[in-house]
N, C-alpha and C positions, 0 to 999 in steps of 0.2 A: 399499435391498435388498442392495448389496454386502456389506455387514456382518452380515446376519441367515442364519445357520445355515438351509440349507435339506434337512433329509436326504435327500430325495430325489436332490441334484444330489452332497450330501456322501458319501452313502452308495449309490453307482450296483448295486453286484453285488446288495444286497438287493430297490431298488424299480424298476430300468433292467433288468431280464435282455435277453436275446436271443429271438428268437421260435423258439428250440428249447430242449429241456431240458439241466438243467445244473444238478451236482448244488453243492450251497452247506451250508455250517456257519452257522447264525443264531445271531448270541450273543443273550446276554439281554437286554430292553428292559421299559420302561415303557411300564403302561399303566394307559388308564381305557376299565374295559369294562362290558356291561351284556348279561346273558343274556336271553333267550326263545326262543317258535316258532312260527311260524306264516308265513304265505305274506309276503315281504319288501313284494311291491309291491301290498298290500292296504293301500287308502287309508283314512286315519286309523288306522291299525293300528298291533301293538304294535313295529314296528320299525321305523314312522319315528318314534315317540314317543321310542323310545331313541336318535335319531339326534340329536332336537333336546335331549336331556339332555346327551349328546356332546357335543357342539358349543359347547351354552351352557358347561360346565364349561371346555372347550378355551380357549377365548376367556376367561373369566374368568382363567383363570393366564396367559393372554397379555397379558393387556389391565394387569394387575396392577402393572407398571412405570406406571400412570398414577394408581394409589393411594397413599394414607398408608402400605397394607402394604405395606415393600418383602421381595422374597423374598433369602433369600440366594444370592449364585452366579447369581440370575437374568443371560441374556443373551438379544439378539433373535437370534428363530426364526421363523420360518416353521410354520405349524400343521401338521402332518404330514394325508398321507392317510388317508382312512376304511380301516379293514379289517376284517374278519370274518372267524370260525372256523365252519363248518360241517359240520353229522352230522346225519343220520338214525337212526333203533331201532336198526339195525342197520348193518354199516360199510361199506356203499358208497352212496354219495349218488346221491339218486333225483332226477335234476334235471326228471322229466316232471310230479313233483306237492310243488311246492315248500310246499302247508300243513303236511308231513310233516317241515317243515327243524327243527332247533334250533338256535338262531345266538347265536353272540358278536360282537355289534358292539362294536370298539373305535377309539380312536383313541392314539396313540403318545404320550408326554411328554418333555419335556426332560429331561436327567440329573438337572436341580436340584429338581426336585418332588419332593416325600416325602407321605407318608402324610398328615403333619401341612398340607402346602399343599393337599392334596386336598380333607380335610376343611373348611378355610377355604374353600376354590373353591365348597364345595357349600352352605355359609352364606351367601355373597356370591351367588349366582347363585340361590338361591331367595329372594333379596328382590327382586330385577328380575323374574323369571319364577314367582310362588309358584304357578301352575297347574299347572307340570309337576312330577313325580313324581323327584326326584331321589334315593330308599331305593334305586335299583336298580342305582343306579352304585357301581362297586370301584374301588381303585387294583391292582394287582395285579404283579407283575414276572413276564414268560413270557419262556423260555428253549425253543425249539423244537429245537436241537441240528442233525441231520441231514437235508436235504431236496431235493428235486426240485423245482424252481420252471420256468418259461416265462412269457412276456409271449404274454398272449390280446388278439386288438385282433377287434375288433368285437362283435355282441351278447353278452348275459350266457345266453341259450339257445343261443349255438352252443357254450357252454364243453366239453361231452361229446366234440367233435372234440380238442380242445385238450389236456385229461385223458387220452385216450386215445395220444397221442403220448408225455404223460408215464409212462403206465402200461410203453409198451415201451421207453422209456429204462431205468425200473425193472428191467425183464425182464431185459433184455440187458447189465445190468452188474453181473449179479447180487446187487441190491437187493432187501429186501423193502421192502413196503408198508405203514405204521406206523400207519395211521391207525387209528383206536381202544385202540390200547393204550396200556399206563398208564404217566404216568412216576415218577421215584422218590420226586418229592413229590405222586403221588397225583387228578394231571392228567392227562388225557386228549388224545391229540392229535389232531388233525383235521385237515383239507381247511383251508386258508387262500385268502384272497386279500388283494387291494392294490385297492381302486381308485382309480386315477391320473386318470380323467377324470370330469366332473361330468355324469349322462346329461342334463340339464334343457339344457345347453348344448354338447351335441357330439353331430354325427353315431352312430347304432346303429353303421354300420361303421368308425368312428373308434374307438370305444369303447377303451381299454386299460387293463388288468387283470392284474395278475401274480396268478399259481396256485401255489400250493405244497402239495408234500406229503411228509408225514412219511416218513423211510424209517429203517431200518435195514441 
């Protein structure tokens, strides 16, 4: 484990905040992401389906130091955490009726993947799993620029506390609020988060979550 790249420890200001807000510059990252909408914790639904697309592709380019393919520049890493980008119709998120959501689940890559590992990953991981739906996953590179983030620790319905702390950080340093607006290649930004803990295995009031949002 000493030797495997772990962002989260490498990279503290992004996935470690503090439990107040604090404004941050996100540079650009990798990723493999997969859109829809509908209510996240509606069983067998269409976003834990995109989670296990996630994950199987994740692991594929991780696992891939143990193939014939070697990638180039490959190095051990640690699988980054799950994250999402979330909106509603309109631009403030309605967290009391989540079938209303539209979600970006993704999960983060290593600098060495390219478009061209991506495509390999999604070759390789539908002959192990050819059940799931793997048309819906992108490789994509998102650049968030300016932002207001916080570490939320406990449930994912108490987030509205947590948001709104970030909302008068926003206020008071005279920040605007970015979310929905477009950037210059034609991307939309949103409500983000990080999740850092696995719910299946951790306490509701353990829970931790970084929040982020777009500002200008």
């Amino acid at each position: 484990m000493e030797n495997k790249l772990d962002y989260k420890k490498e990279f503290k200001a992004l996935y470690m905040p503090k439990r107040k807000p604090s404004l941050i510059e996100v540079p650009a990252m990798k990723f493999i992401m997969i859109d829809g909408k509908g209510d996240p914790n509606a069983e067998a639904g269409e976003y834990q389906a995109a989670l296990e697309v996630l994950y199987a592709l994740s692991y594929t380019i991780k696992m891939s130091k143990m193939g014939e393919n070697k990638i180039e520049g490959y190095f051990e890493y640690v699988v980054p955490p799950l994250e999402g980008l979330w909106r509603c119709k309109d631009s403030k998120i309605d967290f009391s009726d989540k079938s209303k959501f539209y979600w970006t689940a993704m999960i983060r890559q290593p600098e060495f993947v390219t478009k061209e590992v991506f495509n390999w990953a999604c070759l390789e991981a539908v002959k192990k799993k050819p059940k799931l739906d793997f048309s819906k996953a992108r490789f994509e590179t998102l650049k968030e620029g300016l932002c207001v983030q916080m570490m939320h620790v406990g449930p994912y319905d108490d987030e509205p506390e947590t948001v709104k702390q970030i909302e008068n950080y926003i206020k008071n340093n005279n920040l605007k609020n970015a979310i929905s607006t477009v950037n210059d290649d034609g991307s939309i930004r949103k409500h983000h988060e990080i999740y850092l803990s696995d719910p299946r295995k951790t306490e509701l009031q353990k829970l931790k979550t970084v929040l982020r949002v777009p500002v200008r």
